[in-house]
PyMOL commands that place a pseudoatom at each C-alpha (Angstrom):
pseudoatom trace, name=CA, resn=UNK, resi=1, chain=A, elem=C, hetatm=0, pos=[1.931, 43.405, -59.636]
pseudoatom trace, name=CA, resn=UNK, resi=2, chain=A, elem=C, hetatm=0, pos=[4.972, 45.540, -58.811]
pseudoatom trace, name=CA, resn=UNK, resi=3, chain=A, elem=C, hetatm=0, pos=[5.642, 47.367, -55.666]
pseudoatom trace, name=CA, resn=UNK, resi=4, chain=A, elem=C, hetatm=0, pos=[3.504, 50.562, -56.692]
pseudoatom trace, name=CA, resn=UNK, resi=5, chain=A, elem=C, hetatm=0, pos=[0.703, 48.782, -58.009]
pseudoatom trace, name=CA, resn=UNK, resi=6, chain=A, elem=C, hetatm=0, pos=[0.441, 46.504, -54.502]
pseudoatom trace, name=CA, resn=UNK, resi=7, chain=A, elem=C, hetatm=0, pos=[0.819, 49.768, -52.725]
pseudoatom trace, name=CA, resn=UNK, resi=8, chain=A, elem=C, hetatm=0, pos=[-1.868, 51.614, -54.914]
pseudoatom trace, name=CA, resn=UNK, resi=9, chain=A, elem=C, hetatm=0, pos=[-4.038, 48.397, -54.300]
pseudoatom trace, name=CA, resn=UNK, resi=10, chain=A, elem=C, hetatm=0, pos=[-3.670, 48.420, -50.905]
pseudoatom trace, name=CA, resn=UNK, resi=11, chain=A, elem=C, hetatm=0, pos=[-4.768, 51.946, -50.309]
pseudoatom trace, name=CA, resn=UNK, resi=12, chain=A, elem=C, hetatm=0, pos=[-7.086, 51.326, -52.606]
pseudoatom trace, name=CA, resn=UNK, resi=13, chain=A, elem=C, hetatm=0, pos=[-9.028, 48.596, -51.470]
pseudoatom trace, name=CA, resn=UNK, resi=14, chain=A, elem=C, hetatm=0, pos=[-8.590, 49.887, -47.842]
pseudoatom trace, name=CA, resn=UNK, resi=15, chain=A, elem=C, hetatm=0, pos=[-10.236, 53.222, -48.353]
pseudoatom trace, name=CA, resn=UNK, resi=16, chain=A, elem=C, hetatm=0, pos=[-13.210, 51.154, -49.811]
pseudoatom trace, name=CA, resn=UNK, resi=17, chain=A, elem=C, hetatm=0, pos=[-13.522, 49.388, -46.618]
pseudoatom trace, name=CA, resn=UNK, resi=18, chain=A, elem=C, hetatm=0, pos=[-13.652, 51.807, -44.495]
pseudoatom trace, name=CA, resn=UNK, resi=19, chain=A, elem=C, hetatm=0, pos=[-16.398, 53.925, -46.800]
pseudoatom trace, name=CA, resn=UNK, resi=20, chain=A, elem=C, hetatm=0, pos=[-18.346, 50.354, -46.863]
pseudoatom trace, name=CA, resn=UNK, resi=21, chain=A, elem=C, hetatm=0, pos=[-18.196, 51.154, -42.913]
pseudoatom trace, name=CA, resn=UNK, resi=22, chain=A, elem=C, hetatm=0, pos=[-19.497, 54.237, -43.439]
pseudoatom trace, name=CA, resn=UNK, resi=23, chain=A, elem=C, hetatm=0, pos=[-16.249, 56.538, -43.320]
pseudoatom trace, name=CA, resn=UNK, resi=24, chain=A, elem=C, hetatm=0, pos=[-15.528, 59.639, -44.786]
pseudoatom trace, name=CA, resn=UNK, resi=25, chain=A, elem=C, hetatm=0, pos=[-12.105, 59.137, -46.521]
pseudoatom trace, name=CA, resn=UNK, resi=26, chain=A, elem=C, hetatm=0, pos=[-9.206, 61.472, -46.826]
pseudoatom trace, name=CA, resn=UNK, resi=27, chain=A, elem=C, hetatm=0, pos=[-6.117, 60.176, -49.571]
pseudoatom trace, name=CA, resn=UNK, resi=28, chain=A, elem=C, hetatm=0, pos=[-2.878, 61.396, -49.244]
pseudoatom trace, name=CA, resn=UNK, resi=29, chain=A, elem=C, hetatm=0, pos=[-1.317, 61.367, -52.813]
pseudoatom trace, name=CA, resn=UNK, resi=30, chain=A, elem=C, hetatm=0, pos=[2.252, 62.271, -53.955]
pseudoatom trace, name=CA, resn=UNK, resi=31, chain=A, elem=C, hetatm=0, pos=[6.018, 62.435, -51.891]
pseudoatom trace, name=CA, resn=UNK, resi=32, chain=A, elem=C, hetatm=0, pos=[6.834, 63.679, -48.757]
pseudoatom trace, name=CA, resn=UNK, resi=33, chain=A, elem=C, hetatm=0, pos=[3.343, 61.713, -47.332]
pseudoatom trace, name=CA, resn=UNK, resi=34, chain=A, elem=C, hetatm=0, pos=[3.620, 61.489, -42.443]
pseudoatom trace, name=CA, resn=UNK, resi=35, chain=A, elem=C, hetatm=0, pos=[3.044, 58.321, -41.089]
pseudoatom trace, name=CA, resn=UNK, resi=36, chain=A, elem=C, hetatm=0, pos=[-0.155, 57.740, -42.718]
pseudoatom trace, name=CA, resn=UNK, resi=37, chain=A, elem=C, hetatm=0, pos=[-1.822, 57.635, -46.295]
pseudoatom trace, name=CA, resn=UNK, resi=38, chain=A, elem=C, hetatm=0, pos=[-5.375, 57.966, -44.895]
pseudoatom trace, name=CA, resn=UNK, resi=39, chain=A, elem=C, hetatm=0, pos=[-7.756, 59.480, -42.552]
pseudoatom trace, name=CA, resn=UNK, resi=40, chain=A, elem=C, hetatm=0, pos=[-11.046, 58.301, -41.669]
pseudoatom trace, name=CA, resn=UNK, resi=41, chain=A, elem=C, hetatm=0, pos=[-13.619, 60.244, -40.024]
pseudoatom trace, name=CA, resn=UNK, resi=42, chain=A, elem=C, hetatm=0, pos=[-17.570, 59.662, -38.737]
pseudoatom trace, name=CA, resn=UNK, resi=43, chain=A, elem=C, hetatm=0, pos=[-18.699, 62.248, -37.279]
pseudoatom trace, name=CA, resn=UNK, resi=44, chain=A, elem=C, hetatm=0, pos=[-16.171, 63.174, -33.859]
pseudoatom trace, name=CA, resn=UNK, resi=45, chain=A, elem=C, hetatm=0, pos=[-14.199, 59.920, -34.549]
pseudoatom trace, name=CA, resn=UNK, resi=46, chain=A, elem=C, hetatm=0, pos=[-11.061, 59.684, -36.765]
pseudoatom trace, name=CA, resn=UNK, resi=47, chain=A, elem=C, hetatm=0, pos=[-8.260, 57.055, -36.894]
pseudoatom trace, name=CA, resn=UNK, resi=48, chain=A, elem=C, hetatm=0, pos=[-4.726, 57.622, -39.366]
pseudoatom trace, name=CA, resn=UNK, resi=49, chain=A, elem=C, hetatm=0, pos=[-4.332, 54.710, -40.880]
pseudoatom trace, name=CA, resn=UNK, resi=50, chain=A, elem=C, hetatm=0, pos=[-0.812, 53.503, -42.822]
pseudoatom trace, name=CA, resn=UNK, resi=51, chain=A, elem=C, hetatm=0, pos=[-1.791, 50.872, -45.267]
pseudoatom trace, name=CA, resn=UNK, resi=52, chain=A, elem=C, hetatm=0, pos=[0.789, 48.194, -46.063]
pseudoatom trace, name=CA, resn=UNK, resi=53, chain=A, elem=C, hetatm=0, pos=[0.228, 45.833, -49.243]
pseudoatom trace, name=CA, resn=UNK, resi=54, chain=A, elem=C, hetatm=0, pos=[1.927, 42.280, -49.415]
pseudoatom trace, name=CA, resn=UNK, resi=55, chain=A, elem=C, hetatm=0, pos=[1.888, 39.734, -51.958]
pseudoatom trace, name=CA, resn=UNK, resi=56, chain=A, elem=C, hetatm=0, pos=[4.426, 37.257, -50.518]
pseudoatom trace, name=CA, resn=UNK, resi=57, chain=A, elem=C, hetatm=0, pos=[2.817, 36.786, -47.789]
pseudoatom trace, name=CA, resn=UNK, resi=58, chain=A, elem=C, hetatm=0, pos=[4.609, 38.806, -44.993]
pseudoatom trace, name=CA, resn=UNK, resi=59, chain=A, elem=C, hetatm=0, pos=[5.115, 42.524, -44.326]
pseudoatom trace, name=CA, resn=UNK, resi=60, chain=A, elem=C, hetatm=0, pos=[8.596, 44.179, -43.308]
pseudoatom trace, name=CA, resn=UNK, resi=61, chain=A, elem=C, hetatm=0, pos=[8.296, 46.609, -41.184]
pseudoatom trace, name=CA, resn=UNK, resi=62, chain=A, elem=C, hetatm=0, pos=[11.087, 46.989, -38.536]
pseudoatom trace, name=CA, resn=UNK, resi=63, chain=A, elem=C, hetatm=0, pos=[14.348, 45.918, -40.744]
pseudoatom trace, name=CA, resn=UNK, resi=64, chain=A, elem=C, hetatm=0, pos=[15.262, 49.470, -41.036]
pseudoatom trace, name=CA, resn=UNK, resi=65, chain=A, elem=C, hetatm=0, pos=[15.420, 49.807, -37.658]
pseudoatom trace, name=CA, resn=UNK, resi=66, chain=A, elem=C, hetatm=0, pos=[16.732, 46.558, -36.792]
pseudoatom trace, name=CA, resn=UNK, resi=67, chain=A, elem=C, hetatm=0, pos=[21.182, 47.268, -36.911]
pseudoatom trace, name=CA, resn=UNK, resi=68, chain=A, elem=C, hetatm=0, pos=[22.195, 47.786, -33.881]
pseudoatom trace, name=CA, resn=UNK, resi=69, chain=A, elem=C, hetatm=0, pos=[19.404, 46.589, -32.146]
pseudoatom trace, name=CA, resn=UNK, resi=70, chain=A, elem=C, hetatm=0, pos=[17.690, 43.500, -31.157]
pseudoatom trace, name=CA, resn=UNK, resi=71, chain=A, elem=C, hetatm=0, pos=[14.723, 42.440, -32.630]
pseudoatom trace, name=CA, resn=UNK, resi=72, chain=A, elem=C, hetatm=0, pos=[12.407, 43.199, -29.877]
pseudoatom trace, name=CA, resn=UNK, resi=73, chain=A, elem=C, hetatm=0, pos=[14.397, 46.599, -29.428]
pseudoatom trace, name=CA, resn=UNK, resi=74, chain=A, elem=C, hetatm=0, pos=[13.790, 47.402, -33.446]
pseudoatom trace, name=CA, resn=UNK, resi=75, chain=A, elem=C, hetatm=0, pos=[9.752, 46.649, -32.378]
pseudoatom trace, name=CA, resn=UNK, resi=76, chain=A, elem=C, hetatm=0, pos=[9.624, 49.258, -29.590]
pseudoatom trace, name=CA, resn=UNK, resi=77, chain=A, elem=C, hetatm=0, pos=[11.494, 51.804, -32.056]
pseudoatom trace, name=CA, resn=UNK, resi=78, chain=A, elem=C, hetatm=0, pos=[8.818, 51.548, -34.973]
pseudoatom trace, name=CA, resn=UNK, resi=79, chain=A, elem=C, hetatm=0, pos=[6.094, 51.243, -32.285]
pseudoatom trace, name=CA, resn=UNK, resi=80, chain=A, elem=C, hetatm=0, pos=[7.495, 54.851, -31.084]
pseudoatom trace, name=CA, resn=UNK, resi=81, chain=A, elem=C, hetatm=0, pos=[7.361, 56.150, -34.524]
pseudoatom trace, name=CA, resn=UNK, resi=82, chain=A, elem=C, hetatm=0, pos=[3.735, 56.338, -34.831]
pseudoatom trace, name=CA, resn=UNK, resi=83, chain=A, elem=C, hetatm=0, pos=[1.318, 58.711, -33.362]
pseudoatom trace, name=CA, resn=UNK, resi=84, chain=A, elem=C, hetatm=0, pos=[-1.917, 58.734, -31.290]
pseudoatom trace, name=CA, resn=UNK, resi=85, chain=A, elem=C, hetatm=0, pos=[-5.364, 57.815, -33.112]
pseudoatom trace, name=CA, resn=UNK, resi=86, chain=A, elem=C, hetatm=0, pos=[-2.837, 55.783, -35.968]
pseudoatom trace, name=CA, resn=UNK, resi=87, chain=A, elem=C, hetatm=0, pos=[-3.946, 52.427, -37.209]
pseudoatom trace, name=CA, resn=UNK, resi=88, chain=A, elem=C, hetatm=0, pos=[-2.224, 49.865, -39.452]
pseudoatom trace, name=CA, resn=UNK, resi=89, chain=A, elem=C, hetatm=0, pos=[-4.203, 48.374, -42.400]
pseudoatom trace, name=CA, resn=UNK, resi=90, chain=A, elem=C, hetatm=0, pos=[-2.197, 45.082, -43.459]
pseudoatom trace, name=CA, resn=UNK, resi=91, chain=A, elem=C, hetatm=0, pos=[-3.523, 44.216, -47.068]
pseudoatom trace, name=CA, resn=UNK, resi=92, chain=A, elem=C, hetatm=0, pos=[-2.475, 40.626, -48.345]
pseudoatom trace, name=CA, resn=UNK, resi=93, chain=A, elem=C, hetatm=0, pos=[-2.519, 39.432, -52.005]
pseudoatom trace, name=CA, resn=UNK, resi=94, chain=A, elem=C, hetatm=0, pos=[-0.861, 36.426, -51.978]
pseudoatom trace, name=CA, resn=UNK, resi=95, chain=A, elem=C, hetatm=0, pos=[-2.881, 33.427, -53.247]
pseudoatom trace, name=CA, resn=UNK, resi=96, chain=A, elem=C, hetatm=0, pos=[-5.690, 35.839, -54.136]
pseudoatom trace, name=CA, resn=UNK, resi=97, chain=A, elem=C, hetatm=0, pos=[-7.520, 35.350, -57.899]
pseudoatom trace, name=CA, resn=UNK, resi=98, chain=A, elem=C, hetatm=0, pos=[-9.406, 38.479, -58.396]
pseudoatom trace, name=CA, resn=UNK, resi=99, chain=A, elem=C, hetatm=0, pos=[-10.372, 36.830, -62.310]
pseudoatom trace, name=CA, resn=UNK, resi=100, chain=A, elem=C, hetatm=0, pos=[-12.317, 34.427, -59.651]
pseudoatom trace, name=CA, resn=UNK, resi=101, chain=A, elem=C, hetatm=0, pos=[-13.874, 36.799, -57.403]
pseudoatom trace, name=CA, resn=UNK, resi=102, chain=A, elem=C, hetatm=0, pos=[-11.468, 36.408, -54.930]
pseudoatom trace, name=CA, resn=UNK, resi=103, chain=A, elem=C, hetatm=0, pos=[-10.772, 39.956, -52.562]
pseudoatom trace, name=CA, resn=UNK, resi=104, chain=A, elem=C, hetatm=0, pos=[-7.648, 40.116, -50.644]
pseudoatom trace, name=CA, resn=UNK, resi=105, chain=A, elem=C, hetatm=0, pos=[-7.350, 39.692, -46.925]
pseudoatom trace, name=CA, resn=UNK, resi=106, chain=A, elem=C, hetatm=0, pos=[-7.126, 42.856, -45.175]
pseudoatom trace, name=CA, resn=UNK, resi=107, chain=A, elem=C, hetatm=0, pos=[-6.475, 43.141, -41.063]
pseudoatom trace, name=CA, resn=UNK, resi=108, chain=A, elem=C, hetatm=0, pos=[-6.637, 45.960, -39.021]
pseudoatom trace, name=CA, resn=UNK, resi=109, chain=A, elem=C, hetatm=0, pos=[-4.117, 46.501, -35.719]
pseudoatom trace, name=CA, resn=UNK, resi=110, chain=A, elem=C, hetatm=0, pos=[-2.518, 49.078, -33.634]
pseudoatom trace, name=CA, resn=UNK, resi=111, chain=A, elem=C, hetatm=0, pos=[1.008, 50.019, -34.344]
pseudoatom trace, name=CA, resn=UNK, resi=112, chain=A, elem=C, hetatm=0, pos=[1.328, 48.210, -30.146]
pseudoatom trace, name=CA, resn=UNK, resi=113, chain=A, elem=C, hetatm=0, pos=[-0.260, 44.911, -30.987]
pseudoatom trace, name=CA, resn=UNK, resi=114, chain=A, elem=C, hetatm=0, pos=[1.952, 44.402, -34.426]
pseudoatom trace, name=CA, resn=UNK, resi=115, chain=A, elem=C, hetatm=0, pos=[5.322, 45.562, -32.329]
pseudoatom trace, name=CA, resn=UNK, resi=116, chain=A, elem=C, hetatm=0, pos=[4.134, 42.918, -29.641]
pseudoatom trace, name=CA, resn=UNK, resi=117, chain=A, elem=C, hetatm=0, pos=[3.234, 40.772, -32.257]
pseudoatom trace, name=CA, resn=UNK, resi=118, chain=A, elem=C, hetatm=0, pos=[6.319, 40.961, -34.107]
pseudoatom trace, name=CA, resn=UNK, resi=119, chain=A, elem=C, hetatm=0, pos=[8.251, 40.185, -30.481]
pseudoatom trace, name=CA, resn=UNK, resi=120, chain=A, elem=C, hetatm=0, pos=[6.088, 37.234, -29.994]
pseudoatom trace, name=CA, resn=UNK, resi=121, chain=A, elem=C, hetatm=0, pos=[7.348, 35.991, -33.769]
pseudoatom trace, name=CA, resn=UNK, resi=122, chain=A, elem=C, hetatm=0, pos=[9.870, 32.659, -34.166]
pseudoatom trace, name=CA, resn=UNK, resi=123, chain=A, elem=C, hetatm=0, pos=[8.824, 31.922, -30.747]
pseudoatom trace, name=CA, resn=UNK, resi=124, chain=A, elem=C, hetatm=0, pos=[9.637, 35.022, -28.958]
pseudoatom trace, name=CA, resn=UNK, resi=125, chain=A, elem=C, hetatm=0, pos=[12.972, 35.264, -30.335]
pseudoatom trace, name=CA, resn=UNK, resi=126, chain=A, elem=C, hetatm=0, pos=[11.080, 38.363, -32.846]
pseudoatom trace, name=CA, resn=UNK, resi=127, chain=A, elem=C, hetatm=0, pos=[11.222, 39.233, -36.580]
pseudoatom trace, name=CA, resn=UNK, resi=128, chain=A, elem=C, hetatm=0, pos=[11.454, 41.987, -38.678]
pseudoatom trace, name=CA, resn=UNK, resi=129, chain=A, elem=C, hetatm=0, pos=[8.768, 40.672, -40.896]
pseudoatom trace, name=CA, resn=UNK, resi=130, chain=A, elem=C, hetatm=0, pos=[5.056, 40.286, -39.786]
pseudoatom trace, name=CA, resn=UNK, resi=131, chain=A, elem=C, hetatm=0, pos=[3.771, 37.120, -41.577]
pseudoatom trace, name=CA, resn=UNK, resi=132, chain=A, elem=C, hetatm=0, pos=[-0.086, 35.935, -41.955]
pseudoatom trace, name=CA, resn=UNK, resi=133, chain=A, elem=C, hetatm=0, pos=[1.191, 32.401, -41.317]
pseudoatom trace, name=CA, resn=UNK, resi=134, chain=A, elem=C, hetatm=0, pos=[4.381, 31.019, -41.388]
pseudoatom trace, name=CA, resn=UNK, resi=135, chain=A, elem=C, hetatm=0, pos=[5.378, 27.652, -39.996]
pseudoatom trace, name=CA, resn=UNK, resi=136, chain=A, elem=C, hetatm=0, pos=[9.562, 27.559, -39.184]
pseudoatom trace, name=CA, resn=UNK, resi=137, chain=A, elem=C, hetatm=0, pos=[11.223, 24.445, -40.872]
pseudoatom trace, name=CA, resn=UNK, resi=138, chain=A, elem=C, hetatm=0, pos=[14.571, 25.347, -38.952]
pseudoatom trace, name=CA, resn=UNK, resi=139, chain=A, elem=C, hetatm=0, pos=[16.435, 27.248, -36.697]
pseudoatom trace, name=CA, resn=UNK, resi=140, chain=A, elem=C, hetatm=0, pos=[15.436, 28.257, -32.699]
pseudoatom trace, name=CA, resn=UNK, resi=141, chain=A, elem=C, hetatm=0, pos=[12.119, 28.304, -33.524]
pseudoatom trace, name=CA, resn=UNK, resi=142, chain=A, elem=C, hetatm=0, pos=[11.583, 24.872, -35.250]
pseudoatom trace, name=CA, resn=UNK, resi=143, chain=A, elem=C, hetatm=0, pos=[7.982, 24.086, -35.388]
pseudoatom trace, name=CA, resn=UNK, resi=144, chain=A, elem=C, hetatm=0, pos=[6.985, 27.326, -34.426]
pseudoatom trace, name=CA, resn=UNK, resi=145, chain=A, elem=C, hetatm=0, pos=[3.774, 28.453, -36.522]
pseudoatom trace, name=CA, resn=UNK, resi=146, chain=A, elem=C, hetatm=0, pos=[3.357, 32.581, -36.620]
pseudoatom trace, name=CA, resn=UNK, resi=147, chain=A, elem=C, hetatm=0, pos=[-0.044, 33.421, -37.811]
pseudoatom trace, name=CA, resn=UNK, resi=148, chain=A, elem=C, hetatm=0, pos=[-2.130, 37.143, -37.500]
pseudoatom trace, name=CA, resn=UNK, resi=149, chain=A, elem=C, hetatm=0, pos=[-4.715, 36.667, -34.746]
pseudoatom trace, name=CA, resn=UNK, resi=150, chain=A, elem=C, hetatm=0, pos=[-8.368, 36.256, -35.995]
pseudoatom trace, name=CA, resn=UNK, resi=151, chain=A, elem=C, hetatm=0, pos=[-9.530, 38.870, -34.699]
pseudoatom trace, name=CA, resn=UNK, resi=152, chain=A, elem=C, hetatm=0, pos=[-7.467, 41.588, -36.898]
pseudoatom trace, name=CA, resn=UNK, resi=153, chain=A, elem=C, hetatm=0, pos=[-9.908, 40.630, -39.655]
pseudoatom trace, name=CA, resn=UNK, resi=154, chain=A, elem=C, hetatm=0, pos=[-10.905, 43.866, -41.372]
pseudoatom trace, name=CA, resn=UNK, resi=155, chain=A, elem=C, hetatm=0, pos=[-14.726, 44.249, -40.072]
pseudoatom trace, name=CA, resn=UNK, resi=156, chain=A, elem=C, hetatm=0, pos=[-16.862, 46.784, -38.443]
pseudoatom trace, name=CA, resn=UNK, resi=157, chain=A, elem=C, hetatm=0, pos=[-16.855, 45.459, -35.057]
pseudoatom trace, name=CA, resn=UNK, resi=158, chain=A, elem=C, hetatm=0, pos=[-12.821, 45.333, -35.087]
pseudoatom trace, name=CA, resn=UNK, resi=159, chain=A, elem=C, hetatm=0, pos=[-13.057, 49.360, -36.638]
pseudoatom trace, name=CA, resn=UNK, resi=160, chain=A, elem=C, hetatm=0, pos=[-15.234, 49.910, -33.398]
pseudoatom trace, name=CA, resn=UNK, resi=161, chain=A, elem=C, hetatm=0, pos=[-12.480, 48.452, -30.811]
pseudoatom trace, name=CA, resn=UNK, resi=162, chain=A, elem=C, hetatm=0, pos=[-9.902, 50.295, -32.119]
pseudoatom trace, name=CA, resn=UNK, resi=163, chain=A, elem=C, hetatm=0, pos=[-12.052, 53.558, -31.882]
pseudoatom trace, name=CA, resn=UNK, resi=164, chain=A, elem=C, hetatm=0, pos=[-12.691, 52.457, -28.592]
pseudoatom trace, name=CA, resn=UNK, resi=165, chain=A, elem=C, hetatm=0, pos=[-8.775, 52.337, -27.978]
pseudoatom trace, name=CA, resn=UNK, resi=166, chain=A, elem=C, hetatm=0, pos=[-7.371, 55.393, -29.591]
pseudoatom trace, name=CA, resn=UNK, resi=167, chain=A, elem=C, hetatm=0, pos=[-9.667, 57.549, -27.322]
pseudoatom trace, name=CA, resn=UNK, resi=168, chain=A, elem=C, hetatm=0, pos=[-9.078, 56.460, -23.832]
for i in range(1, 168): cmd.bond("trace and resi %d" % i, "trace and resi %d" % (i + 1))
show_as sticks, trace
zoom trace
């Protein structure tokens, strides 16, 4: 796939999880989109979510704010650039046979736990790319193995804890 057609995908494929979950969806479509490309609603609750599609195996999200800055300072400034009641949907195709049956992986986080996430990357020394699982062959962190926690796993119970978050 090229970029558009992971990004189309992604979106896709999220929005169908979430009405699975029992979601009313809202698509953003065309230039010019905020922080988001969908809303989800049921009933009082609603979360923005930005969807981000992969197919290497890694999303980058902070390069653009990364000259100047260290990596843990480029974090904090994409962390800052999202808004209340926003959620990230990180949608991975890599290794994923659809002729097969095969779904992609989809994980669900707060813009906070992917900045601190991304800090916590090539043992603590941060990235600008979020990775599913990468194991470092060289460099400071050597041995290091960055992986997205378990319990990001796209499923009801993790749409419920982030409800739970966004309203406090």
């Amino acid at each position: 796939m090229n970029y558009h057609q992971v990004s189309v995908a992604a979106e896709s494929f999220t929005a169908a999880l979430f009405a699975w979950a029992g979601f009313d969806i809202s698509v953003q479509y065309g230039p010019n989109q905020p922080e988001y490309d969908l809303v989800v609603v049921r009933g009082p609750q609603m979360l923005k979510v930005s969807v981000k599609g992969s197919q290497d195996g890694g999303w980058g999200l902070t390069q653009g704010f990364k000259k100047g800055r260290t990596y843990h300072e480029a974090a904090d400034v994409w962390v800052n650039k999202h808004t209340a009641n926003t959620i990230v949907s990180l949608v991975q195709f890599k290794d994923v046979d659809i002729t097969k049956g095969e779904l992609p992986r989809v994980y669900l986080a707060t813009p906070r736990e992917i900045g601190n996430r991304l800090k916590e990357s090539r043992a603590n020394f941060g990235e600008t790319i979020l990775k599913e699982k990468h194991t470092w062959k060289s460099g400071v962190a050597q041995g290091h193995t960055d992986r997205i926690p378990e319990s990001w796993k796209f499923s009801k119970e993790r749409i419920v804890e982030l409800l739970s978050t966004q309203y406090i």
